[in-house]
N, C-alpha and C positions, 0 to 999 in steps of 0.2 A: 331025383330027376326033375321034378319041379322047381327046385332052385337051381337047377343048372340050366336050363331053361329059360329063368327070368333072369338071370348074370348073360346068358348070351345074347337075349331080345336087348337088355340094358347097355351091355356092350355095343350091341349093333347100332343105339341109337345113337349112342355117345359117339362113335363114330361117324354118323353123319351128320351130326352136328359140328365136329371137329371139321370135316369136311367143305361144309357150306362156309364157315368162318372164314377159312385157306382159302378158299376160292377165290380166282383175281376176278375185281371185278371188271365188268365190260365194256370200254366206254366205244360204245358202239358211235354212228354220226347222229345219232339221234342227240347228242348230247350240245349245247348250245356253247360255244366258248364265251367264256366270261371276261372283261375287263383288267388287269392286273400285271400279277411280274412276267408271267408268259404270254407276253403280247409289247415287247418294248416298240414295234413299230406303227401300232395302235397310240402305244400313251405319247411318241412323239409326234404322231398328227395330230391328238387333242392338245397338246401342251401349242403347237405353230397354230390351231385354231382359236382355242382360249383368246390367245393374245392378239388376234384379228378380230376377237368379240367383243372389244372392250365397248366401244361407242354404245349411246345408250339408242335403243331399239334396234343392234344388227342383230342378236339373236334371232327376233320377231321376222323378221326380212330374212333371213338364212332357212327358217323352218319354213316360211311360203313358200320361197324358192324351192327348197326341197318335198314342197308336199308333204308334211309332218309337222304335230303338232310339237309347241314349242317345248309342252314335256317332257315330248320325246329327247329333243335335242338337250333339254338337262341330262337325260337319264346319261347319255352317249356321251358329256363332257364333264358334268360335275359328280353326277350320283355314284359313275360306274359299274353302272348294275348292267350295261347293255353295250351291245356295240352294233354298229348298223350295216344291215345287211349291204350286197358287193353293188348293188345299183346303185344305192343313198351313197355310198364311201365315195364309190366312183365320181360323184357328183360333186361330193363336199370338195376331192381333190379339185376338180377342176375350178369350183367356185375361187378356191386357195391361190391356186394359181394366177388366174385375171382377179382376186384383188392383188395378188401382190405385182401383177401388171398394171393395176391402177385402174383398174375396172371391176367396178362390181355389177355383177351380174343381177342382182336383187335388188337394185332400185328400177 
């Protein structure tokens, strides 16, 4: 009886273990979207921004205007580790916009 006992506790845990593994997991909102292939309209505003960074100190002028350090705006065009939340975007678009109206807004 003792070893049918521990073959059934053994089973039982084997089983929940098999179980936890199976389990899908959850990507609840808590989880942060990342930079990459699942975001092509993300990587084609950094790619039309990139190329309106070139001049030297627009970065420096792009992140004052945005209120963000200039890190940050590495992180959000080179690094890819980030993407910036819906106010900053909103913003960078519009920036985007009047320069390519021939205004910038940052000096």
């Amino acid at each position: 009886m003792d070893l049918g006992g521990l073959l059934a506790d053994a089973a039982e845990a084997g089983a929940k273990e098999v179980r936890k593994q199976l389990k899908p997991r959850r990507r609840g909102s808590y989880l942060t979207r990342r930079p990459g292939a699942d975001t092509p309209m993300w990587n084609a505003c950094a790619a039309l921004l990139r190329s309106e960074l070139t001049p030297y100190g627009s970065k420096v002028r792009l992140a004052r205007f945005l209120g963000i350090p200039k890190q940050r705006l590495s992180d959000f065009l080179k690094n890819g580790s980030r993407m910036p939340e819906a106010e900053t975007l909103l913003q960078i678009l519009n920036w985007l916009a009047q320069k390519q109206a021939d205004r910038d807004l940052s000096l």
